[in-house]
C-alpha positions in Angstrom: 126.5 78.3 100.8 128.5 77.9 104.3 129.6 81.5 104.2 125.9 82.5 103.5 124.1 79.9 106.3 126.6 81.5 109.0 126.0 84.6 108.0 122.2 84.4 108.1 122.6 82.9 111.4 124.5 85.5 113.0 122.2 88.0 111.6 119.2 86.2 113.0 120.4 85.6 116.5 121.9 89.2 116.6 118.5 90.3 116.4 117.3 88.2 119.6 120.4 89.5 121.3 120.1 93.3 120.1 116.2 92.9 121.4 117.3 91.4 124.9 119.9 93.7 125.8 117.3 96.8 125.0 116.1 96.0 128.1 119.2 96.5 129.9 118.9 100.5 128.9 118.9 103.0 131.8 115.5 104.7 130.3 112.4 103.7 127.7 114.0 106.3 125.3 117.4 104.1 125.0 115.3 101.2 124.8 113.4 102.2 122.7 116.5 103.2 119.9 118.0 100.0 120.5 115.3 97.9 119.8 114.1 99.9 117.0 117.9 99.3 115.2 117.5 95.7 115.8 114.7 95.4 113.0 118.1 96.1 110.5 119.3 93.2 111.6 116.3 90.9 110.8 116.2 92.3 107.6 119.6 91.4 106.6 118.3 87.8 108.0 115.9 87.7 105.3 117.7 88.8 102.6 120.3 86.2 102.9 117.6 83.9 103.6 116.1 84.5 100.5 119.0 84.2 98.6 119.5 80.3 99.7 116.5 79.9 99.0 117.0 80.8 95.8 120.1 78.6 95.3 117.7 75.5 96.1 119.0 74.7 99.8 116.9 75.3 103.0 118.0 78.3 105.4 117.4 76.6 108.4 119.1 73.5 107.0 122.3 76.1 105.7 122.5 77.7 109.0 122.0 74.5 111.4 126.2 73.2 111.3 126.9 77.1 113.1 124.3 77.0 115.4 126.8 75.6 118.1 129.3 78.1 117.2 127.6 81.6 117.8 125.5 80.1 120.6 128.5 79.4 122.4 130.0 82.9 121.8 127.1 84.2 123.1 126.7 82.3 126.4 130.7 83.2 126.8 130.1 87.1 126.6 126.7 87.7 128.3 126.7 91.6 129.1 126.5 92.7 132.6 125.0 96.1 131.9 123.8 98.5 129.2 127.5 99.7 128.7 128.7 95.9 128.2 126.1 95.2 126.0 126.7 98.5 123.5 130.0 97.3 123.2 128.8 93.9 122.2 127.4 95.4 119.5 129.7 97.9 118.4 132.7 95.3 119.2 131.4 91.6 118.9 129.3 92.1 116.0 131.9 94.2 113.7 134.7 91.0 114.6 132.4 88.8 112.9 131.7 91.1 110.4 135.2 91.6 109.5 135.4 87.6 109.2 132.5 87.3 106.8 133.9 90.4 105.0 137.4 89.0 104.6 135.9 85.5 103.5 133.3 87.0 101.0 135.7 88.7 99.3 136.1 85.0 97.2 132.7 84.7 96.5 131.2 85.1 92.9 130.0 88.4 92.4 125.8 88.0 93.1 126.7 86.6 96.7 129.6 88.6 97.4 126.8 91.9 96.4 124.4 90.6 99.3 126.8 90.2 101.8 128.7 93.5 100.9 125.1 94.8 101.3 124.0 92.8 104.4 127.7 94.0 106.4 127.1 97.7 105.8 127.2 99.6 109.3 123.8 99.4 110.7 122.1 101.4 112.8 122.6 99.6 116.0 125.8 99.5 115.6 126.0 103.3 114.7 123.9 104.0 117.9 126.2 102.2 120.1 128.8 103.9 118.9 127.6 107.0 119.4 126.8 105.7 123.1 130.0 104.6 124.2 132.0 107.1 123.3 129.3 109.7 125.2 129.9 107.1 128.2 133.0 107.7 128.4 133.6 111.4 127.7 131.1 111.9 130.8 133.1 108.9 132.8 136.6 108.5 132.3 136.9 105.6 134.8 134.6 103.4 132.1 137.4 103.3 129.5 138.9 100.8 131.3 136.4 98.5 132.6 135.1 98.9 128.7 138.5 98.3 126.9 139.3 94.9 129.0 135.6 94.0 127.7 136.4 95.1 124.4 139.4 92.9 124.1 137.6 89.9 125.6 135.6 90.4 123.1 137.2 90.3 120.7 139.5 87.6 121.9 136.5 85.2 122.0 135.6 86.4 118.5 138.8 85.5 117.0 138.7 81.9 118.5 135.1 81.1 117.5 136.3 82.2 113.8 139.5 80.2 114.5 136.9 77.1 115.5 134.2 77.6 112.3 137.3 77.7 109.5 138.9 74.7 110.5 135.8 72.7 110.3 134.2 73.6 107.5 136.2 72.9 104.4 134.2 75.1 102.1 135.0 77.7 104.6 138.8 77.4 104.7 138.7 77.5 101.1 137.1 80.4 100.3 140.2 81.9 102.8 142.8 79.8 100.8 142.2 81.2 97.8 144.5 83.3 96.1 147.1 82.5 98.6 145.1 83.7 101.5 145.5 82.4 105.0 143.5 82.4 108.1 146.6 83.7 109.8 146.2 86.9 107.4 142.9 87.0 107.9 143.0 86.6 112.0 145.9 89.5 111.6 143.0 91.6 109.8 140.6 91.4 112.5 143.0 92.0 115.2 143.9 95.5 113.2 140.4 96.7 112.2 139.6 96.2 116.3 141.9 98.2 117.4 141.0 100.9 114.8 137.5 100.5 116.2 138.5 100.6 119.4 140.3 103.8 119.5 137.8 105.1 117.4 135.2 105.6 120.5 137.4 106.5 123.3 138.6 102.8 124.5 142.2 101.1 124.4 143.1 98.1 122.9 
């Protein structure tokens, strides 16, 4: 239930953020695409929301002990400007994503479907990809400022997940099992980033 309350939280609140940061776009078109890729995100909400439901608990009771958490990543790694924020999304959102990925991988297989389903790459995610690396093919000199975001980023990311696993038991558990650690998993993320990374033009 932890795995799927912070989940459904993230994917709520990305939504807000997604929404916000459309308005940072240098024209109505960009805006527009943003904004329009954050509804994916508010539909992942609702399937997971469903799904507690389901299981007899309250969403908004399942997602309240996180609330702290991803609030406080958020006010860390406020964007600047429509390049900071695409790389929020393409960068911030996939660190988390690897997390729940990794820590899903333990769950019993009806769960462990809807998150596999709910952490497919999303179109906001696609389009920002797609952005950055045309920012930086047409502006060399934005790799940099971009890549020290990137690994701010991502730094922040891996503390928050850091933070959430050692206090909440069921959490540090699910990444116990089978001889896991979150060491391992920590050592996941920081790989997978730097894939990402590279993968649109920016260093690690």
């Amino acid at each position: 239930m932890d795995l799927l309350g912070l989940l459904a939280l993230g994917e709520l609140l990305a939504f807000e953020r997604i929404a916000l940061d459309a308005r940072l776009a240098p024209d109505l078109g960009r805006r527009a695409q943003l904004s329009e890729a954050a509804v994916g995100e508010i539909r992942n909400y609702r399937l997971l929301a469903d799904r507690i439901a389901e299981l007899g608990a309250d969403p908004a009771e399942a997602m309240a002990p996180f609330k702290e958490a991803i609030r406080s990543f958020d006010a860390s790694t406020a964007p600047r400007d429509w390049l900071e924020a695409l790389v929020k999304v393409y960068v911030g959102d996939a660190v988390a994503d690897d997390f729940f990925r990794a820590v899903a991988a333990r769950l019993d297989s009806g769960d462990r479907a809807i998150v596999e389903q709910v952490l497919q790459a999303g179109p906001a995610a696609e389009f920002a990809a797609a952005e950055i690396r045309a920012a930086v093919e047409t502006d060399a000199s934005a790799a940099g400022r971009l890549s020290l975001w990137g690994r701010r980023l991502v730094g922040e990311g891996i503390n928050r997940a850091q933070v959430v696993a050692a206090s909440h038991e069921h959490l540090a558990g699910l990444i116990a099992a089978d001889g896991g650690s979150v060491d391992a998993v920590l050592r996941h993320l920081t790989r997978a980033h730097q894939e990402r990374m590279k993968a649109v033009g920016l260093n690690n």
